[in-house]
C-alpha positions as CSV (number, residue, x, y, z in Angstrom):
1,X,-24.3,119.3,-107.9
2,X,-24.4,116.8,-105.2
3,X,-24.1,112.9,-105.9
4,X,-26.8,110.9,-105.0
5,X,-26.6,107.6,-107.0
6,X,-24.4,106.2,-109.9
7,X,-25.9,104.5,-112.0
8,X,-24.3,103.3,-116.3
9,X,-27.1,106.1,-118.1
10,X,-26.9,106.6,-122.2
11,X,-25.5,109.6,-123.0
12,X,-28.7,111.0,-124.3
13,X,-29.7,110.4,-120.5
14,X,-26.8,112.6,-119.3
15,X,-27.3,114.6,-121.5
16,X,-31.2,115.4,-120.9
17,X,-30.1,115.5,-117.2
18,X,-27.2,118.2,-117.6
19,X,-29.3,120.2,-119.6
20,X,-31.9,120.8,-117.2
21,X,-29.3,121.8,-114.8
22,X,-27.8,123.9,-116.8
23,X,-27.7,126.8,-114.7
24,X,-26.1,125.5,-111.8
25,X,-23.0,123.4,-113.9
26,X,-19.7,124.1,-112.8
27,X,-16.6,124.3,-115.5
28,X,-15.9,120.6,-115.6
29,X,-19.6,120.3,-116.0
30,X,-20.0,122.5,-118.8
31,X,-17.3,120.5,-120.7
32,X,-19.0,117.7,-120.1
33,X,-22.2,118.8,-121.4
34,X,-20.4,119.9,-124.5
35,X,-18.7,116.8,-125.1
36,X,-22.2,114.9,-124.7
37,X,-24.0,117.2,-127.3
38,X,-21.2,117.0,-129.6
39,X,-21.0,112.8,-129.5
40,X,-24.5,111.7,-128.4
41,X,-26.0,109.7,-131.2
42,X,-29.3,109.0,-130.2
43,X,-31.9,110.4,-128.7
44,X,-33.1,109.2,-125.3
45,X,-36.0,107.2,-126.1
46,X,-34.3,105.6,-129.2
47,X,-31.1,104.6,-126.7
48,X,-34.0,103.0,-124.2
49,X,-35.2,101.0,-126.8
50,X,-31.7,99.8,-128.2
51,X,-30.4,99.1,-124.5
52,X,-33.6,96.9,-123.9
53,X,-33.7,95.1,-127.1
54,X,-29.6,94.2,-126.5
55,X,-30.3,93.2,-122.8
56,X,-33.1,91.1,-124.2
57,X,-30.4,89.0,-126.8
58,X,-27.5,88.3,-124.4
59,X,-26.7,89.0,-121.0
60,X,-23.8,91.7,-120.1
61,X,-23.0,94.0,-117.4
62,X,-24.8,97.4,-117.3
63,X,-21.4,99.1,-118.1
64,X,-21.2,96.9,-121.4
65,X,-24.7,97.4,-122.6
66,X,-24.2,101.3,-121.8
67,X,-20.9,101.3,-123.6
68,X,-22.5,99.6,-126.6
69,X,-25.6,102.2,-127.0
70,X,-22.9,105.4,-126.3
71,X,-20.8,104.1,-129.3
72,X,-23.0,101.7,-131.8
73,X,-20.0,99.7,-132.5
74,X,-20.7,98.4,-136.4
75,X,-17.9,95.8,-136.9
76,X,-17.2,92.5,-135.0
77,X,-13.8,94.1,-134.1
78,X,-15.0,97.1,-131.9
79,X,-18.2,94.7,-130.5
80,X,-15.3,92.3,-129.4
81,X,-13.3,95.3,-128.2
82,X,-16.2,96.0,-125.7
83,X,-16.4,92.5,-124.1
84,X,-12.8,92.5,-123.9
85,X,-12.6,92.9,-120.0
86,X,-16.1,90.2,-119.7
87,X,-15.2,87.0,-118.1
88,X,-17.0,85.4,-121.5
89,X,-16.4,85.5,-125.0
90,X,-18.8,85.5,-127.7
91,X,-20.2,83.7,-130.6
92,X,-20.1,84.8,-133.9
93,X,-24.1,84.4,-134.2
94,X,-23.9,86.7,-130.9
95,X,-21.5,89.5,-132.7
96,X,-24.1,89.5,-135.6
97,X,-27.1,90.0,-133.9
98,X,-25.5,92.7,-131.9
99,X,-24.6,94.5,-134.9
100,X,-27.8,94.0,-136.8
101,X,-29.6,95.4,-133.3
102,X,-27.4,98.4,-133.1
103,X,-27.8,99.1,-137.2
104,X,-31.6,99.5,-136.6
105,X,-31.0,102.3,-134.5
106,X,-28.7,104.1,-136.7
């Protein structure tokens, strides 16, 4: 499989992706299209939505938003644990609505 852009995805994403290669996946591959059909959460269209609705309430990197669709953090703790390396902390009001977003999708 050769690299041609790099690019923060969902996992359902990778996932879709890998599994239409499926053929051609090398061991390291494989693994990793184990590990994304064991611990995806959502499906792809459902992680679209939730990574436009959270760009749409604050503004983080693509890593962050990514990182926050992957694992649907639920508590303030592990929302705060994802901005940790941001140049910006957030409000309380900011930690809620995240939360509230991401418990739609659940």
């Amino acid at each position: 499989m050769k690299v041609i852009d790099m690019e923060p995805v969902p996992m359902a994403t990778a996932k879709e992706i890998m599994e239409s290669k499926e053929g051609e996946l090398g061991y390291e591959q494989k693994l990793a299209l184990e590990h994304l059909r064991k611990f995806t959460k959502l499906d792809k269209e459902k992680a679209e939505k939730l990574a436009e609705e959270l760009s749409g309430i604050l503004r983080m990197s693509k890593e962050t938003l990514m990182q926050i669709v992957n694992l649907l953090p639920t508590t303030p703790d592990e929302v705060r644990m994802l901005f940790a390396k941001e140049r910006f902390s957030l409000k309380e009001e900011e930690i809620a609505k995240i939360i509230e977003t991401v418990k739609k999708y659940i």
